[in-house]
Structures are given as C-alpha cells and as structure tokens.
N, C-alpha and C positions, 0 to 999 in steps of 0.2 A: 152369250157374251161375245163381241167382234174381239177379232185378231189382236187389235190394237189394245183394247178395252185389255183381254188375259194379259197380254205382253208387260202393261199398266200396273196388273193386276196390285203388286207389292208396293211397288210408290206410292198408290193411291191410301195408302193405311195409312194412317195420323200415329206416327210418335209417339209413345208416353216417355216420360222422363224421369218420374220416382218408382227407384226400381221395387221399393216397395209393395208398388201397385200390380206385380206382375201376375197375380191369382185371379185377378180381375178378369171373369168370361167377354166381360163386352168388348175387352180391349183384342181378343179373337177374330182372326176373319177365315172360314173355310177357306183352301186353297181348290183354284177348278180343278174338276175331275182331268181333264187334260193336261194337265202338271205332272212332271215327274218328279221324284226326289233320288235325289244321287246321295251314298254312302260311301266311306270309304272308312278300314280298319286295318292295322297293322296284326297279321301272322305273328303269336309268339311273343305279343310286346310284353308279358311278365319276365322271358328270359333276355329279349335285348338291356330290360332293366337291370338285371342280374348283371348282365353283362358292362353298365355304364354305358349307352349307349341311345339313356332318353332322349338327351338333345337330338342324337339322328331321327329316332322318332317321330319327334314334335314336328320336326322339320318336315318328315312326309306331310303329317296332319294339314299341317298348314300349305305345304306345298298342293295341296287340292283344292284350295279354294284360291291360290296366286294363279293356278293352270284354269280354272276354270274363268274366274274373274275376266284373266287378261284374253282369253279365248273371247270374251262376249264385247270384246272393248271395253273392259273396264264399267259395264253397267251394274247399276244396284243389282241383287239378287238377296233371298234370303239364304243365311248360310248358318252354320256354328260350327265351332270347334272344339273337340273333344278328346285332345291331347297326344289317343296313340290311332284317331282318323277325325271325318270331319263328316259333316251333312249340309245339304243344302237343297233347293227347290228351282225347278226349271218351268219356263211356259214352251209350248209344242216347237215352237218357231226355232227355239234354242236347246232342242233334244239330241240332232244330231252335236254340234259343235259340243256338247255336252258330255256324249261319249267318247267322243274325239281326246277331248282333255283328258278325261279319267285314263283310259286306254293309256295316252301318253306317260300320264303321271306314276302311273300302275310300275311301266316300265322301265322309268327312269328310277323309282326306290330301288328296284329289284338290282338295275346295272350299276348304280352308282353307287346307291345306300346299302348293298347289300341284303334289304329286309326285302318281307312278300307281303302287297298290300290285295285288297281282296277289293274290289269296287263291284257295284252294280249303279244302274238306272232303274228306280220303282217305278210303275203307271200309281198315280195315288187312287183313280178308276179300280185297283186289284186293293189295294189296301182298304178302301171303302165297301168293297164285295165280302173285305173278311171281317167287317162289323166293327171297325175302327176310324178315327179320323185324322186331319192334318187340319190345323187351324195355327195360324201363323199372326204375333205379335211385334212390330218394332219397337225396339228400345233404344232410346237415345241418350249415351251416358253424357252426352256432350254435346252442342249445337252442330261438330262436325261429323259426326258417326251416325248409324242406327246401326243395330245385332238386331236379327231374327231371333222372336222367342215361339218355341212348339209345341202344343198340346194336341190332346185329343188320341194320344198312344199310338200314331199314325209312324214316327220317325223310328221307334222302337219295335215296332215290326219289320219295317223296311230293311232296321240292323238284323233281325233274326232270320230272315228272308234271305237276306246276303251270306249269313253264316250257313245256310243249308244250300249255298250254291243255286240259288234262283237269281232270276232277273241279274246274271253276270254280265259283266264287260269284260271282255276275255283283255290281257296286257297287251299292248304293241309291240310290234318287233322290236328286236336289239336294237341300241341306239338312236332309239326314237327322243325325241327330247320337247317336252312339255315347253309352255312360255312364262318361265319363273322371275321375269322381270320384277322390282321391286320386293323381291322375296332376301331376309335378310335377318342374322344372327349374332349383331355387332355388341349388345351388353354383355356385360358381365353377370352373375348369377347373382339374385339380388338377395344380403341374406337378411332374415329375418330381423325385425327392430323393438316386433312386443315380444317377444319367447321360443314362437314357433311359426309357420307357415303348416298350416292345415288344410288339406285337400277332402272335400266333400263333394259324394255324390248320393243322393238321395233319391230315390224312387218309390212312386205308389205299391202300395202289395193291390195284386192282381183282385180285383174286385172290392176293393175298398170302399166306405163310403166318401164321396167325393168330399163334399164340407170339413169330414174330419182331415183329408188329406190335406185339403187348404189351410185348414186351422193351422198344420205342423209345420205346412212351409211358411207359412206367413210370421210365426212364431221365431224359427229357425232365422228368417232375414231381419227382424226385428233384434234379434240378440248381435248381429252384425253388425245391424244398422246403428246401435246406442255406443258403439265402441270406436275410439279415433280415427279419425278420415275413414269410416265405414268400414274399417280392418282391409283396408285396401292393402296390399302386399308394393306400390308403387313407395319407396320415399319421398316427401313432399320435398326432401331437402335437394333431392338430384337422382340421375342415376349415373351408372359408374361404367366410365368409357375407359378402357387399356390399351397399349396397342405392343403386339398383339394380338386380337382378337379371339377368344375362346372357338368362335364360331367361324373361322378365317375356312379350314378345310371345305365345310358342311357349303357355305358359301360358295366358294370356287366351284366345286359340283353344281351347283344350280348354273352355273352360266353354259352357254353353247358347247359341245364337246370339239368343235373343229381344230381346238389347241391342244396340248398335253397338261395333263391337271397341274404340273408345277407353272405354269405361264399362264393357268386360269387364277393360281391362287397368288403368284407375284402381285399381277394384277388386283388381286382384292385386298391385297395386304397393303397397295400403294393407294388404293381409293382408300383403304378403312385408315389410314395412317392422318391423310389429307379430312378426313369428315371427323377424325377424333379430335385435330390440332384447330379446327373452325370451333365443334361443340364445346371443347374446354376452353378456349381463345374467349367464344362469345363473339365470335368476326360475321359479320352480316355479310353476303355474297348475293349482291344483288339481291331476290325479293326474299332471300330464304333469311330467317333470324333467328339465330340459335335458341335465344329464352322462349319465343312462341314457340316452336318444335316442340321443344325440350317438353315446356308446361302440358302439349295438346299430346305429347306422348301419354302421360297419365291421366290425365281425362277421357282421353278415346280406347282407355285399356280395357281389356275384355277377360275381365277375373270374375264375374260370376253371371251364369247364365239360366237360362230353364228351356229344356229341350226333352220334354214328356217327363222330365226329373228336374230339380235343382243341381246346377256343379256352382260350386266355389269353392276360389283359391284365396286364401284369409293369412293376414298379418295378425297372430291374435297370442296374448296372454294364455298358459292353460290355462286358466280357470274359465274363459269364454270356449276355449275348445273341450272342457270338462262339462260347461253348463249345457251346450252343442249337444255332446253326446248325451247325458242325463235325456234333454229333452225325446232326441230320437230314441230311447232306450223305452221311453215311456208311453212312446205310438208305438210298440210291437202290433202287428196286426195293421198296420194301416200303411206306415213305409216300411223300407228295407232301405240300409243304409253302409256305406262303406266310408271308414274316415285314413286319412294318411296323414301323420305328424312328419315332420322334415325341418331344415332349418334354414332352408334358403329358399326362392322365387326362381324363375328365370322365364326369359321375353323370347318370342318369335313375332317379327316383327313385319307388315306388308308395307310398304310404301313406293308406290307406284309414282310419285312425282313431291319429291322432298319440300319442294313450294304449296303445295295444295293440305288444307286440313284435313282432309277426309283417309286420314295413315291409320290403320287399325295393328293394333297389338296383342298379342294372342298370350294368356301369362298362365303360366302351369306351376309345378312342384318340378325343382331341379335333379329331383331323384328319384321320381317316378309319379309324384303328385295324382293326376287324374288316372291313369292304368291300376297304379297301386288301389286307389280308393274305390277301382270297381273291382279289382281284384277281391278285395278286404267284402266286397257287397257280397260277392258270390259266395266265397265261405261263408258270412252270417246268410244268405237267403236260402 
C-alpha cells in the first residue's frame, strides 16, 4: 500500500448508517500493520467518581482526541470515546505528531486537572504478533459525522498493554499545553426523560463463540432500537443552556495558560454568556443558525458505540433497562457485562468551527456513567 493509499486508508471505508447493522463483519476493514493505535485512561477514575469529579474526567477523555484532531489539522482519523479515556488509530506519517499530542495531553490533565492519565502509542504490527486484530468500521449517525467502530480484540489489548506499562508515552514537561481548541462543556446535565439513564458496557467473555456473541449484541441494540427516539439520552425538545455554565472552570483550563486562570475563565464566562443569549434568542450571526446547530447537536451525538464491546448511554424506562439486563443475564458465558442506573446525561462537546456540521458530542452518565459500568463489569467478570 503507497503512503498516500495508508494515509487514505480510513476515508476510503463507505459509512454505514443503521446502527443496527454494526455486527455486520463486512462492514470491517483490517487497519495496515503500520498503524498505530493510541490509548489513553484516567488513573483512579472510580475514586475521582467518589470524589464528583466526572465532568474533570470526561474532559480528559475527550481532551485526547481535540489534542490529537487539531495536532493533524483537523483531519478525519478513527477515534472513540470511552468516558474516563479515549482510543484512536494513526497511519505512520502521523506517529510522531501523535505522540507529540498525547504527551501534551497527558500533562496538561496532571497540571491543570489534577488527574494522572496513562497514554501509550500501539504498533498494531505487535498486537497482530499477539494473535489478535484491529478491523475498523464508520458509522454515520448523521450526514455530518462518521465514529470509528473496533473489532477484532485488537483495541482491548492495546488498553491492557497500556495498563502493564508497555508501548508508554512518557507526560511532557510542566506546562506543556496540548491544542484544545474547540474543546468545550457549556450544557447543562441532561436529566433523564423516560425514568433513568443507563450506562452499558458489554463485552465478549474471552473465547466465546462469535455468532452467539453477535446474536446478544444484536438483541441488546434491537431492545434500544424499538424504544422512543432509539432511547437516545438527547431531548428532541432542546437542550439546556444557563449561564453560568456548569462547565465555565473545566473550560477556562483548556485555553493557553500565558494568563491567570481567573482572566482565562472571565473570558469563557463572556464568550458562554454571548453563545447562550444567540442559542436561546435563536439570532442567526452570519452563516451560523441557532435551530441547525442546535438540531446537528443531537444527530451527531455519540451515545452509543462498539469498540471490541458495545457502550451505550440510554434514556430508557426500567423495564427496558430490566429487559437489558434479563437479556445479558441469560448469555452468561458469552459476554460479561457492567450496567450503571443514574438520572441524568451530560455532553462534552468538540467543535472546532460553530459554522461547519461536522461538531461531534461525546454523551456519558453525569455521575459516573461509562467508568461506573466497567467498574460494575469487573466485579461481575
């Protein structure tokens, strides 16, 4: 494969759009052996939980793929997000600039957020030595978006790989500062509308038979799927801008440190003041228009995923989070599963240019959502 060709590699994959279809092997494409996959995981996030301190979290998580993104100019890449870190896929060209970000990133949690984020760079060359694959699907919830979806157990090594201190990216020095432009925490915590907000993470048990594994997921999104606005956790009715902002501090930390944090966060409290009085106004500024944003917010949301596992974040009645469980109770032996009941959503949000559709939004459990639900796996597995 030429330079170009790998570089290609991901845009050349054709979209699927019902997410339904996500078990589908042919919608798979091996990723070349000269790719890497980059990790990243939050140190300790069961106690930052304890502590109320998800949002800081989340914000790492997603701060890994705004530092990497805008590292590459903002070119497609596969990535996901997985609440208290993130994964994503590089081609060779984009390896250095790739550790470059994490490094950064690594070290701004540590200065700013206080947390210790662990990153590495995988060769997927070594994860394919160890009898496992990376096979990469786009999913497109929306004409403006695609999410990378991961099989083949390849990204799930890469995280255990990382937790035993291999293939590290050691932190950058002090005051290093990643490029978190369009990285941003201005909702409100969305609360639940059918009963509860349920966080699920599901995973194969190690040597399963594949088919039956499929059958569970497919099952599990079908129960999703039959229930209003696909138990999307988004209200169709709106979302809920204050000012303000829950997320005003978390923010202000994302910007350059050359000022002192009260004049980074003045600052974000007189932007978030001016963007809350446009999206409630409805006042069009130039090409940007509040109702399209608003609408492509919940279309381009990213509340349920498949990365060697099923995650979703669900708006759902218990009896659909009772039928949920029932169902995984009854594939013992084929997945292992972690669920987390909670009563609210909440958004981290990427948007690198407020005029363009392509703004992705990252949606979790406002009180531990994804961390909790692998938490909850671990004790049952």
């Amino acid at each position: 494969m030429s330079d170009q060709a790998t570089q290609e590699f991901y845009t050349a994959i054709s979209p699927f759009h019902g997410f339904a279809s996500l078990m589908d092997p042919g919608l798979y494409r091996p990723l070349p052996d000269d790719w890497s996959l980059g990790v990243a995981d939050i140190v300790q996030s069961t106690k930052a939980i304890q502590d109320n301190r998800y949002k800081a979290v989340n914000t790492a998580g997603a701060a890994v793929i705004a530092a990497v993104k805008n590292a590459m100019g903002g070119r497609d890449l596969p990535f996901v997000f997985g609440g208290d870190g993130a994964g994503f896929a590089v081609a060779p060209a984009d390896h250095a600039l790739a550790a470059e970000a994490l490094a950064a990133t690594a070290a701004w949690v540590r200065d700013a957020l206080d947390l210790t984020m662990r990153v590495a760079l995988v060769p997927v060359a070594a994860i394919r030595a160890a009898g496992l694959d990376v096979r990469v699907a786009r999913y497109a919830p929306s004409d403006n978006v695609t999410y990378a979806m991961f099989a083949g157990g390849g990204l799930g090594w890469a995280e255990a790989a990382m937790k035993r201190g291999e293939f590290a990216v050691a932190p950058a020095p002090t005051d290093t500062m990643p490029d978190l432009s369009g990285l941003s925490c201005r909702f409100e915590e969305i609360p639940a509308a059918r009963g509860m907000i349920l966080a699920a993470v599901i995973l194969p048990v190690p040597g399963a038979d594949p088919i039956a594994v499929r059958a569970v997921i497919e099952d599990i999104v079908a129960l999703a799927e039959d229930s209003p606005q696909q138990a999307s956790p988004l209200p169709a009715r709106g979302l809920r801008l204050n000012w303000p902002p829950l997320g005003a501090d978390l923010e202000a930390r994302t910007r350059p440190s050359r000022r002192p944090l009260f004049l980074r966060k003045l600052s974000v409290l007189a932007r978030a003041l001016v963007y809350t009085l446009i999206l409630r106004g409805g006042i069009k500024v130039g090409s940007f228009v509040p109702k399209t944003y608003l609408r492509e917010v919940i279309e381009n949301s990213d509340f349920r995923k498949f990365d060697d596992g099923l995650r979703m974040i669900l708006d759902c009645p218990p009896a659909l989070a009772d039928a949920i469980e029932a169902r995984l109770r009854r594939a013992a032996g084929t997945v292992r599963y972690g669920l987390h009941r909670e009563r609210a959503a909440m958004m981290t949000c990427f948007t690198p240019s407020p005029t363009e559709s392509s703004h992705v939004h990252f949606i979790d459990g406002a009180s531990g959502g994804y961390a909790a639900a692998a938490t909850a796996l671990k004790q049952n597995g």
